[in-house]
C-alpha angles and dihedrals in degrees: 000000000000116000122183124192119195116194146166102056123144146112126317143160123266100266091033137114145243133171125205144210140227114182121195145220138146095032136034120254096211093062096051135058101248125200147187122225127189120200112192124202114281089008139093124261111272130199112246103169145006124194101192115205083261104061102246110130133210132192137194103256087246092062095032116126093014102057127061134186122212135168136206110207090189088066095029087228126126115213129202103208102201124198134172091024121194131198091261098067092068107133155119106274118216134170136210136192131222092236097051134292150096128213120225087245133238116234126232124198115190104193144127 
């Protein structure tokens, strides 16, 4: 059974950082694509990252050059490192995985 754990949400000030977490079982991180999704209040859920088996990454242009998506195979778990957060990017953070699964999500609120 696939279990995702997200991690690492919080508060933080418009301009700071968070990194978050996605802890696997049930599956390996470094066969499938893995993603990040956000879902803001009131809106639909968006797609934020992908880390393909490969390696290659790919971000949504909003978050494009301050967010980045890593992965450690070792711990089988898949990481968005955020910087220069705005307000906008409030949101409740998920991950999926290629071969099945949703996290719960960690929330994120970017705010002064």
């Amino acid at each position: 059974q696939v279990q995702l754990v997200e991690s690492g949400g919080g508060l933080v000030q418009p301009g700071g950082s968070l990194s978050l977490s996605c802890a696997a079982s049930g599956t390996i991180v470094s066969i499938y694509a893995m993603d990040w999704y956000r879902q803001a209040p009131g809106k639909e859920r968006e797609w934020v990252a992908v880390i393909t088996k490969t390696g290659s990454t790919n971000y949504a242009d909003s978050v494009k050059g301050r967010f980045t998506i890593s992965r450690d195979n070792a711990k089988n778990t898949v990481y968005l490192q955020m910087n220069n957060l705005k307000p906008e990017d409030t949101a409740v953070y998920y991950c999926s995985s290629g071969g099945g699964g949703w996290g719960r999500g960690t929330q994120v609120t970017v705010s002064s």
